[in-house]
C-alpha positions as CSV (number, residue, x, y, z in Angstrom):
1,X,0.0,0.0,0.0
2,X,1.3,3.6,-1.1
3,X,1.8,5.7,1.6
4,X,-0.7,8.5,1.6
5,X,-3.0,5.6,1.0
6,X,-2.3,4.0,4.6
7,X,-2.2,7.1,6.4
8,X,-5.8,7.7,4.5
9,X,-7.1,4.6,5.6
10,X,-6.2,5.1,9.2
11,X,-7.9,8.7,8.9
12,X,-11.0,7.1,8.0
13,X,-10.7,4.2,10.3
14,X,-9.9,5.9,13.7
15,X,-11.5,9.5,13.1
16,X,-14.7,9.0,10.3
17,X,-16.7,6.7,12.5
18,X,-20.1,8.0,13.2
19,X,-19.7,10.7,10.5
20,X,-21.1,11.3,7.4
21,X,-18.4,10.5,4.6
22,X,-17.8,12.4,1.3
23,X,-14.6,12.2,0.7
24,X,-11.5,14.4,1.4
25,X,-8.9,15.5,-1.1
26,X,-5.2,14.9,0.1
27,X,-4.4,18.9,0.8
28,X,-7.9,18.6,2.9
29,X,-7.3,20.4,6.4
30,X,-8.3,17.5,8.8
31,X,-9.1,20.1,11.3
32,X,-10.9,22.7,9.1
33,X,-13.0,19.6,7.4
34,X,-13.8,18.3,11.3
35,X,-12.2,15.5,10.4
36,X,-10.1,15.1,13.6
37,X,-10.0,17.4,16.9
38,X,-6.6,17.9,19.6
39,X,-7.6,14.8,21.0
40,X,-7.7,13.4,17.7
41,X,-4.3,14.7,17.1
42,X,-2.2,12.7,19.7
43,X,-4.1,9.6,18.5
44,X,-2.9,10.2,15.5
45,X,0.8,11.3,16.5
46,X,0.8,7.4,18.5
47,X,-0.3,6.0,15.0
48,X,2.7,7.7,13.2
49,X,5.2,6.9,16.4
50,X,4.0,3.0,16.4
51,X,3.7,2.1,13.2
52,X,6.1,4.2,10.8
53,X,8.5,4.0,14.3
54,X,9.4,7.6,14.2
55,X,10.0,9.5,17.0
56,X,7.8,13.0,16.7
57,X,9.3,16.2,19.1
58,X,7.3,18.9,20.1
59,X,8.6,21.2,17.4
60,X,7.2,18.7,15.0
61,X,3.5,18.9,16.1
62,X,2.2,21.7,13.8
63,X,-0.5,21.6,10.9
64,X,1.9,21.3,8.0
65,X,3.0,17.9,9.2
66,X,-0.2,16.4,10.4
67,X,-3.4,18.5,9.1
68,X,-3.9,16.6,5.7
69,X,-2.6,13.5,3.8
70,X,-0.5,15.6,1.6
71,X,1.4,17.0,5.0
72,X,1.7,13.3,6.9
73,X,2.8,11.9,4.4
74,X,5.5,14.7,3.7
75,X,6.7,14.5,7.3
76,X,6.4,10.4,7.7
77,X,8.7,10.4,4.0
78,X,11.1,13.2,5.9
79,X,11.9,11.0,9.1
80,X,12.3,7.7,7.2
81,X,15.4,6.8,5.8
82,X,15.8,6.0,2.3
83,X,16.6,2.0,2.3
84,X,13.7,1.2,4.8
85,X,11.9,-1.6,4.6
86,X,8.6,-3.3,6.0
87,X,8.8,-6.6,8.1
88,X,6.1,-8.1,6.3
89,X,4.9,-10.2,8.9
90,X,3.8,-6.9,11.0
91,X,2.9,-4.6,8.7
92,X,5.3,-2.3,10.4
93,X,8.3,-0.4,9.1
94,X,11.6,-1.9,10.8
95,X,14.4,0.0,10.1
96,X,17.3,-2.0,8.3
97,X,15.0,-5.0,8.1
98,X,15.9,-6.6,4.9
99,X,13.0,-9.1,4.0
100,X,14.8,-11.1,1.6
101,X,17.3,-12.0,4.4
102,X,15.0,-14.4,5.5
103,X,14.5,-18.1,5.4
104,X,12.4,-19.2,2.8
105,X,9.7,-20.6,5.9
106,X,9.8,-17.2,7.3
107,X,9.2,-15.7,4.1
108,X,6.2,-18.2,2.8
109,X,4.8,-17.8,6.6
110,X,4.3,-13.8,6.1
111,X,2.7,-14.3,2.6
112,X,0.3,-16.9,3.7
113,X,-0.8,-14.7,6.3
114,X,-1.6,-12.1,4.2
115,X,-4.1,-13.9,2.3
């Protein structure tokens, strides 16, 4: 899954529920859309922290890296380094991880779990 398209799907997952849905475009203001509130925010922030395992400071918590799609994913691509990869039996980034370092059980265990 592309990027932006993760961090869209948890948008709708976690904040949409209960709300009517039409859509938002990726430059979308969560906050101006009432998409999310402040509580919302730090939800989010543990989302970004957990799975993407980046490590957000205080200076980092401003609109322009977490008020629309276009802006997480900006920031999330900022903090990761370029050769990352995802340990494909989490779902998770894992920094250094190579997946084709593993043993052909390991490997054949993730894909069957993902179907």
């Amino acid at each position: 899954m592309v990027l932006k398209d993760e961090l869209r799907q948890f948008v709708i997952d976690n904040f949409m529920f209960g709300k009517p849905y039409k859509g938002f475009a990726d430059e979308d203001s969560f906050i101006a859309r009432g998409i999310i509130d402040s509580t919302a925010v730090m939800e989010l922030v543990a989302f970004l922290e957990q799975h993407y395992r980046i490590k957000l400071q205080d200076q980092d918590l401003i609109p322009e890296n977490l008020d629309s799609v276009n802006g997480l994913a900006r920031f999330v691509e900022s903090r990761l380094p370029p050769d990352y990869t995802r340990d494909c039996d989490k779902g998770r980034v894992v920094l250094g991880a190579k997946c084709s370092a593993w043993s052909p059980e390991k490997m054949a265990r993730a894909c069957d779990s993902e179907q």
